[in-house]
LUMLO-224714 format. One record per residue: residue in one letter; x, y, z of N, C-alpha, C in turn. Coordinates in steps of 0.1 Angstrom, whole numbers, plus 5000, padded with zeros to 4 digits. Layout:
BEGIN
node resn: A, nc1: X, nc2: Y, nc3: Z, cac1: X, cac2: Y, cac3: Z, cc1: X, cc2: Y, cc3: Z $
...
//
This chain:
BEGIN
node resn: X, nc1: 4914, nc2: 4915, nc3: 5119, cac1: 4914, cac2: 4928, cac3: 5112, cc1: 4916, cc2: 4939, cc3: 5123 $
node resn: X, nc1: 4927, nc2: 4948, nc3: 5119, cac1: 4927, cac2: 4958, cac3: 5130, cc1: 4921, cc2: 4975, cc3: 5121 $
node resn: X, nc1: 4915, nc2: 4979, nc3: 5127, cac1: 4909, cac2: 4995, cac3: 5126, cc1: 4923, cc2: 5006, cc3: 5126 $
node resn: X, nc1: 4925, nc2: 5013, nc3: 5114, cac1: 4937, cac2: 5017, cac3: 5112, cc1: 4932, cc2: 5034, cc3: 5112 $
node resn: X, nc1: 4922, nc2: 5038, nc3: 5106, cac1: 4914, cac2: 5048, cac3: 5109, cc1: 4898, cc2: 5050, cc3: 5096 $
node resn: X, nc1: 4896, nc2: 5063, nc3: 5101, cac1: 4883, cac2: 5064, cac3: 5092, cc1: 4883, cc2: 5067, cc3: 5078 $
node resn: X, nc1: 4878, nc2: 5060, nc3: 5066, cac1: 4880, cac2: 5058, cac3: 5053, cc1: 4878, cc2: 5078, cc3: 5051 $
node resn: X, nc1: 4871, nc2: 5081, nc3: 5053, cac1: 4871, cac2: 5098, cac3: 5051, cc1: 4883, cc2: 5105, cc3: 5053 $
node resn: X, nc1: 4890, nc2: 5103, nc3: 5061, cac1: 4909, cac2: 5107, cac3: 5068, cc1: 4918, cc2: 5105, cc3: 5054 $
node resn: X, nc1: 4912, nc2: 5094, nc3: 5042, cac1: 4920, cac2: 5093, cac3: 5030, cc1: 4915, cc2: 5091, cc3: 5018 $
node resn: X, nc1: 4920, nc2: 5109, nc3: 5013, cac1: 4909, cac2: 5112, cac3: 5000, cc1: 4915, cc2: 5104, cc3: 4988 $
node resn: X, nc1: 4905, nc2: 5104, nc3: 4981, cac1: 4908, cac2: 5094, cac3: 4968, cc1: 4923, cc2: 5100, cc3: 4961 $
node resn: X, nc1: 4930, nc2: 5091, nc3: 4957, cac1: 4942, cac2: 5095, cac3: 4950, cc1: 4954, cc2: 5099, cc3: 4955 $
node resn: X, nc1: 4954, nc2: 5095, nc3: 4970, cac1: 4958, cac2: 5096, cac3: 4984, cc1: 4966, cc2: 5087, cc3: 4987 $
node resn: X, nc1: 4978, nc2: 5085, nc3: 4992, cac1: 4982, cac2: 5071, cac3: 4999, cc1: 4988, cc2: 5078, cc3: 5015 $
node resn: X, nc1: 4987, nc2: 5072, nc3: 5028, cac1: 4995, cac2: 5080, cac3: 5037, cc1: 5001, cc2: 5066, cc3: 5044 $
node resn: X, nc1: 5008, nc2: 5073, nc3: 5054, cac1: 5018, cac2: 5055, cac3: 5064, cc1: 5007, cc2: 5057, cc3: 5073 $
node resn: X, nc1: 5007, nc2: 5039, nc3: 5078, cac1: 4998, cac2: 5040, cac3: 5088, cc1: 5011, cc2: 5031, cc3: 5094 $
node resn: X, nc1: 5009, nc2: 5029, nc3: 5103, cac1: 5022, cac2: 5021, cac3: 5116, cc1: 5012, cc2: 5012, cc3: 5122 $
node resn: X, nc1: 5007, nc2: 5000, nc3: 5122, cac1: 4998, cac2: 4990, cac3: 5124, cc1: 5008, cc2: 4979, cc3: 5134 $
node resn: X, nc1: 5005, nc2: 4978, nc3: 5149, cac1: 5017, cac2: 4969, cac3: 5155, cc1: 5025, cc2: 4969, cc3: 5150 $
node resn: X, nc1: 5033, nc2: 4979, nc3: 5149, cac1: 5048, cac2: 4982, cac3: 5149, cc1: 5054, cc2: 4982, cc3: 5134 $
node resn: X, nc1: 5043, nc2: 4974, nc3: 5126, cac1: 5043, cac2: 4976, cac3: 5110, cc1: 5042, cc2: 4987, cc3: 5101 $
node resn: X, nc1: 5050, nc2: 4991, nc3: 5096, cac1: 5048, cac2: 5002, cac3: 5083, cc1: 5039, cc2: 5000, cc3: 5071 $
node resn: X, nc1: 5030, nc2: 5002, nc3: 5070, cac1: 5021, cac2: 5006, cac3: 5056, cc1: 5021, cc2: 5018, cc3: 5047 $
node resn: X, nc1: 5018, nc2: 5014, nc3: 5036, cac1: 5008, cac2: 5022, cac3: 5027, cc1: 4999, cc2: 5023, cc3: 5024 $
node resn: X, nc1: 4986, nc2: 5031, nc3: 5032, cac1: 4974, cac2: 5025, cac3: 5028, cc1: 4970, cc2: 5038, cc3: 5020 $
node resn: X, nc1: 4966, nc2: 5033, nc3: 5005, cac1: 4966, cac2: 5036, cac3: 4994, cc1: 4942, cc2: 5040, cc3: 4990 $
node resn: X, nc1: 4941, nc2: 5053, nc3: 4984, cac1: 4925, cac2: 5051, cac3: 4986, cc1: 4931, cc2: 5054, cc3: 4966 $
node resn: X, nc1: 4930, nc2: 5046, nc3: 4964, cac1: 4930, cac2: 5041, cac3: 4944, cc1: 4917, cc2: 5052, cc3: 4940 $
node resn: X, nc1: 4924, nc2: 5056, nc3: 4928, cac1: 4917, cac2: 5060, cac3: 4919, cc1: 4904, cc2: 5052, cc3: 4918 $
node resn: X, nc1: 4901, nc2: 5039, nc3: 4919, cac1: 4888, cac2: 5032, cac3: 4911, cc1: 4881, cc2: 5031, cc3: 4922 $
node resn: X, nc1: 4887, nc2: 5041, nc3: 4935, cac1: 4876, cac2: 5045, cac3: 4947, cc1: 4879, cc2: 5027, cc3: 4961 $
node resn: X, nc1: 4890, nc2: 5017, nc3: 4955, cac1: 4894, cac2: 5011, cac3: 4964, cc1: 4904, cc2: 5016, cc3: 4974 $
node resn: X, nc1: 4904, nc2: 5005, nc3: 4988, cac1: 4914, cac2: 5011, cac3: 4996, cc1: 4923, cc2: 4996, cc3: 4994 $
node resn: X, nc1: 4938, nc2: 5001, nc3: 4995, cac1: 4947, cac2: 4988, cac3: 4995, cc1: 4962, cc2: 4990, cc3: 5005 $
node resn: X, nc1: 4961, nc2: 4983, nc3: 5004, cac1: 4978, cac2: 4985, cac3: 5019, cc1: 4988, cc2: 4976, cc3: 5015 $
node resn: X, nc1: 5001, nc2: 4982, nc3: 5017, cac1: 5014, cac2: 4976, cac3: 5009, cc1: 5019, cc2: 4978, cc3: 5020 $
node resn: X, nc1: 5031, nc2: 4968, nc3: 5022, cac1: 5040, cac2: 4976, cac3: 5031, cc1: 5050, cc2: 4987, cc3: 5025 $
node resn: X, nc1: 5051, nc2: 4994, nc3: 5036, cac1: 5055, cac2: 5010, cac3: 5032, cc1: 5070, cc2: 5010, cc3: 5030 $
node resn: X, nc1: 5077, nc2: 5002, nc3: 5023, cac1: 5088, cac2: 5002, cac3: 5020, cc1: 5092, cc2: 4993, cc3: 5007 $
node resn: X, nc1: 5102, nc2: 5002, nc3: 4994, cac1: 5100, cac2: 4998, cac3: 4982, cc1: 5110, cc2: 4983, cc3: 4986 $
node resn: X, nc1: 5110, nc2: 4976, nc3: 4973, cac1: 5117, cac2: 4964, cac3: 4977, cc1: 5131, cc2: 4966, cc3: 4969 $
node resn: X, nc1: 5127, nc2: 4977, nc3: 4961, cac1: 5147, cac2: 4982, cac3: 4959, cc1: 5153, cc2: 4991, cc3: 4966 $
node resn: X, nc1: 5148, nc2: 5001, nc3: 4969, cac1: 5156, cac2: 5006, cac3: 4978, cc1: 5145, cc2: 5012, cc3: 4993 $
node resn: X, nc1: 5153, nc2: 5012, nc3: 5006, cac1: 5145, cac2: 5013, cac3: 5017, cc1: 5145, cc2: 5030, cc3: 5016 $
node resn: X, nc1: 5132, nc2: 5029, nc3: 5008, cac1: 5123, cac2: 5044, cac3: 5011, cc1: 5109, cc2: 5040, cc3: 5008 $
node resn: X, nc1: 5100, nc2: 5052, nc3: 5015, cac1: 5082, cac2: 5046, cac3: 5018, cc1: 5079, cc2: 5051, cc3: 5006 $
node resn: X, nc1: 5070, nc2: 5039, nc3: 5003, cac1: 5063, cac2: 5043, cac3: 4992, cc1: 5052, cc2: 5049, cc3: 4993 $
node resn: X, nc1: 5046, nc2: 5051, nc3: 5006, cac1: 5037, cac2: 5060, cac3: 5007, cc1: 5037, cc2: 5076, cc3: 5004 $
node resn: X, nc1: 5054, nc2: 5077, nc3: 5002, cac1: 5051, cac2: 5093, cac3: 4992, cc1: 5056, cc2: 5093, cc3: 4980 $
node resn: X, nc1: 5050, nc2: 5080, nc3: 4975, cac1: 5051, cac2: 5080, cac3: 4959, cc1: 5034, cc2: 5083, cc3: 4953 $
node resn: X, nc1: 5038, nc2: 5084, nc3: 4934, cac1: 5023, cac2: 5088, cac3: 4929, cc1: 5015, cc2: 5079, cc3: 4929 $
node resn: X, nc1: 5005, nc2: 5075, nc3: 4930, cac1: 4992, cac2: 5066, cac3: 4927, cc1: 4989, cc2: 5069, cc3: 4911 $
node resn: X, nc1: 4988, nc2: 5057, nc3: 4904, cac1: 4981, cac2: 5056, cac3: 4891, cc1: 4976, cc2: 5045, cc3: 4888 $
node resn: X, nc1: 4962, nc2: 5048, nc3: 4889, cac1: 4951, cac2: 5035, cac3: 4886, cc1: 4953, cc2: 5026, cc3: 4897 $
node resn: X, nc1: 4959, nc2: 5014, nc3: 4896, cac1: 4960, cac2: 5006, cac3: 4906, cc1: 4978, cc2: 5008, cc3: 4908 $
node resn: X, nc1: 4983, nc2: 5013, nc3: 4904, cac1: 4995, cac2: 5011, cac3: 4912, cc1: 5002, cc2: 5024, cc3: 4920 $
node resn: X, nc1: 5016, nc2: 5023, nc3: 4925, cac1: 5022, cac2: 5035, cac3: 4932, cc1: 5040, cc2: 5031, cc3: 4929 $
node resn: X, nc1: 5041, nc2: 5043, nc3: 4925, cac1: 5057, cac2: 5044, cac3: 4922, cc1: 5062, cc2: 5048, cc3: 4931 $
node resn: X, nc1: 5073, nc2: 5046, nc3: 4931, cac1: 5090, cac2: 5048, cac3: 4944, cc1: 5090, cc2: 5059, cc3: 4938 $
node resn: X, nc1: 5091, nc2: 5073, nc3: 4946, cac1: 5095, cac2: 5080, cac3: 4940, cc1: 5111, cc2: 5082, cc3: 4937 $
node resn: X, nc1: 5118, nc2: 5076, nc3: 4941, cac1: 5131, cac2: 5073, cac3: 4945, cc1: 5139, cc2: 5072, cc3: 4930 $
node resn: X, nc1: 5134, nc2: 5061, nc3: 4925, cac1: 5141, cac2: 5058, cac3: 4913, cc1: 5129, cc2: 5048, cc3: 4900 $
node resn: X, nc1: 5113, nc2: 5054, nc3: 4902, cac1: 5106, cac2: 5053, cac3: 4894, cc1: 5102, cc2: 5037, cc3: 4890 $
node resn: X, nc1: 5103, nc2: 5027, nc3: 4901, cac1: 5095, cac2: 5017, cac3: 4904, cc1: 5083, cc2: 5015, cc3: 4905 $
node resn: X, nc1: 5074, nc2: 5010, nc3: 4901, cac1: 5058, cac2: 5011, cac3: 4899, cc1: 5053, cc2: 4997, cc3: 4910 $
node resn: X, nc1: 5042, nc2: 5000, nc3: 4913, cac1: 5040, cac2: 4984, cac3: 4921, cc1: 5021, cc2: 4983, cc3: 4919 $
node resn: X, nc1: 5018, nc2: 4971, nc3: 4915, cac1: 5011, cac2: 4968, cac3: 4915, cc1: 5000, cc2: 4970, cc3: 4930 $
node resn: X, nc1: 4992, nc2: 4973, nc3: 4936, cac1: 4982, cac2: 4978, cac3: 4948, cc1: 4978, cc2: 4965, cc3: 4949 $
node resn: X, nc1: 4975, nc2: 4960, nc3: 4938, cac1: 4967, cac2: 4944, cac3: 4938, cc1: 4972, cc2: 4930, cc3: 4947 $
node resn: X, nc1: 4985, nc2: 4930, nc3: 4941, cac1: 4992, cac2: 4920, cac3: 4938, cc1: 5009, cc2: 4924, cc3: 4947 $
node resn: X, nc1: 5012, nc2: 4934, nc3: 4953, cac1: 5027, cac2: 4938, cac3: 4953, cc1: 5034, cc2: 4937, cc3: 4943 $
node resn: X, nc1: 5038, nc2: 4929, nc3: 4929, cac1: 5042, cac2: 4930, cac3: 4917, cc1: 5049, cc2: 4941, cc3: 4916 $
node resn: X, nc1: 5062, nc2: 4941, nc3: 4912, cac1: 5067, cac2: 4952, cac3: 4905, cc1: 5062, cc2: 4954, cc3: 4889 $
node resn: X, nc1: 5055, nc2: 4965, nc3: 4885, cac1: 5054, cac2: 4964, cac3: 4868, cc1: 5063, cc2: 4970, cc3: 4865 $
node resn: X, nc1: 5075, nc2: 4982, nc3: 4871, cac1: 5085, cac2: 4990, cac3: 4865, cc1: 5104, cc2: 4987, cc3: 4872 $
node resn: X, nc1: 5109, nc2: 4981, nc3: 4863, cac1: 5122, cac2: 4986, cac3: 4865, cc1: 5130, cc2: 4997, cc3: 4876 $
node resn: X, nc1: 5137, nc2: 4995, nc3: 4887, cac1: 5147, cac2: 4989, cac3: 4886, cc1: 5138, cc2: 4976, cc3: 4896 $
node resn: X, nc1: 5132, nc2: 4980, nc3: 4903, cac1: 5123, cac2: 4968, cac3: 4915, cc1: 5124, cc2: 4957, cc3: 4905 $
node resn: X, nc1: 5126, nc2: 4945, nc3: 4916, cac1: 5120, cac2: 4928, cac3: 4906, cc1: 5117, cc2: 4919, cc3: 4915 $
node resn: X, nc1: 5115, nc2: 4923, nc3: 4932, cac1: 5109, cac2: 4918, cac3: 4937, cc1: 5092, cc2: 4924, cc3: 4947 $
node resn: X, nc1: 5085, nc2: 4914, nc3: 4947, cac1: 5072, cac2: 4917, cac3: 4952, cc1: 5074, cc2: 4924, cc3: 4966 $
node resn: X, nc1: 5060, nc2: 4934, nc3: 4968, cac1: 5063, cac2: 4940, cac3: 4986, cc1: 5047, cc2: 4933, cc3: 4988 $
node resn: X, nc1: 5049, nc2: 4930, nc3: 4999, cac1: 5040, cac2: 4923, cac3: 5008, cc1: 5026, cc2: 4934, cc3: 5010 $
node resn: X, nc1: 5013, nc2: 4927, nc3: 5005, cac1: 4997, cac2: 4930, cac3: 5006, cc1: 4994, cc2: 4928, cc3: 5014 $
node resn: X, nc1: 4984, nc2: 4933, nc3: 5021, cac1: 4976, cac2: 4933, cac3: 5033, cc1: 4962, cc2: 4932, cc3: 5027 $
node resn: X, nc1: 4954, nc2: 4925, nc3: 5034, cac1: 4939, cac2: 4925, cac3: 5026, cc1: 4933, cc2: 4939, cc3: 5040 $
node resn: X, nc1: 4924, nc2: 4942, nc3: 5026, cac1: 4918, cac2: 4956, cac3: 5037, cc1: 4902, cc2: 4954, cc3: 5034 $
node resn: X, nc1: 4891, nc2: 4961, nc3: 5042, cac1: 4882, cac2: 4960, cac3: 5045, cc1: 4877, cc2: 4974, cc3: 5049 $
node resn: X, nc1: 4868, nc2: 4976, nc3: 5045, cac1: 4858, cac2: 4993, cac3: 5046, cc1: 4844, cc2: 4988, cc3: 5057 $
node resn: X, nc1: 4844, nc2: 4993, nc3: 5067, cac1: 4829, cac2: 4988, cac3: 5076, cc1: 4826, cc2: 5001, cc3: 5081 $
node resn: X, nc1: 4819, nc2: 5000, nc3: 5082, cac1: 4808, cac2: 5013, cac3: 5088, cc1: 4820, cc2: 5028, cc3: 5084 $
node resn: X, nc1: 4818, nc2: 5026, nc3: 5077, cac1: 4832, cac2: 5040, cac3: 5076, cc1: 4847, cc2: 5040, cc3: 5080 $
node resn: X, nc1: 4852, nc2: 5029, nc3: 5083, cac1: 4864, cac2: 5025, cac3: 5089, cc1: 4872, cc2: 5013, cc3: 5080 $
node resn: X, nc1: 4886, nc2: 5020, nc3: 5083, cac1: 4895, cac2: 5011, cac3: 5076, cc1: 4900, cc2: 5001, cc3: 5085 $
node resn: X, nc1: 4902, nc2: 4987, nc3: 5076, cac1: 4907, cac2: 4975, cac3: 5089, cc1: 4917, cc2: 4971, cc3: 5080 $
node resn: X, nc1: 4931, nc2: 4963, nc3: 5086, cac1: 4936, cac2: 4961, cac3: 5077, cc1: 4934, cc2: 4948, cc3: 5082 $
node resn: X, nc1: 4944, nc2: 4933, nc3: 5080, cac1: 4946, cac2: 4925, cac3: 5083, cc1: 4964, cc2: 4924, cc3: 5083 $
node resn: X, nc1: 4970, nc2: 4919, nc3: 5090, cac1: 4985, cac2: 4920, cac3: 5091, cc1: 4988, cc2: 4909, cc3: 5085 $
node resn: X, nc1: 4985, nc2: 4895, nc3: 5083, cac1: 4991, cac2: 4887, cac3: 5070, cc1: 4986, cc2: 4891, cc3: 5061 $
node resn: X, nc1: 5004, nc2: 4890, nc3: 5051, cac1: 5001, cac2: 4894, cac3: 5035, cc1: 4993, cc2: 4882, cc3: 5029 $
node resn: X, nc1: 4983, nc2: 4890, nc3: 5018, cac1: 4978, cac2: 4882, cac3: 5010, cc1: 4984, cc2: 4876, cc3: 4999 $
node resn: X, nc1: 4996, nc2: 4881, nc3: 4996, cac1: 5005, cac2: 4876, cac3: 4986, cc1: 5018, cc2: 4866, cc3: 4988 $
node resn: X, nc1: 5016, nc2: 4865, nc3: 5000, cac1: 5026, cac2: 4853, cac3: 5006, cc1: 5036, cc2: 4859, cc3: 5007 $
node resn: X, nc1: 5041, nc2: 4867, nc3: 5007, cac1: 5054, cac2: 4878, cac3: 5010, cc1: 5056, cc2: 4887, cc3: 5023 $
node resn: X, nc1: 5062, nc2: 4884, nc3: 5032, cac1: 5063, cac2: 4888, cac3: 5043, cc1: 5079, cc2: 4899, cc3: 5044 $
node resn: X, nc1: 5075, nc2: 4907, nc3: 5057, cac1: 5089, cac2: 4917, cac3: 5057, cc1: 5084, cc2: 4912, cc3: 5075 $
//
């Protein structure tokens, strides 16, 4: 697990890029008060999804209105139909960690 920065740095309803060894994220602070990390690039077209909306557990491309599951990488919205690669995240003493293998078996 690497320390990406301090859970306070990202207010609820928030997603910003973090750059983790040379990796692009989305690390996402969810509406239901979780933190979750996607890689920061949609899987239809190469733009960061970290300046799309957050709703409930997911985040849309702003691009062309792809939705993606936070949980799971899942696309739930059209035109996307493939998954983007999860990172498992962890909250300790006030700090965000990520881990750099996806949890969802999807790698970039």
């Amino acid at each position: 697990m690497i320390r990406v920065c301090a859970a306070a740095e990202v207010a609820k309803g928030e997603a910003v890029q973090v750059t983790v060894e040379g990796t692009e994220i989305a690390l996402v602070h969810a509406d239901d008060d979780n933190f979750y990390a996607v890689y920061d690039e949609c899987s239809h077209a190469a733009v960061p999804l970290s300046e799309g909306e957050i709703e409930g557990c997911t985040l849309e491309c702003w691009l062309h209105g792809s939705r993606f599951d936070l949980r799971t990488g899942e696309p739930t919205g059209l035109p996307a139909t493939e998954p983007v690669p999860v990172y498992p995240v962890e909250v300790r003493d006030g700090d965000v960690y990520i881990d750099l293998n996806p949890s969802n078996g999807v790698f970039k």
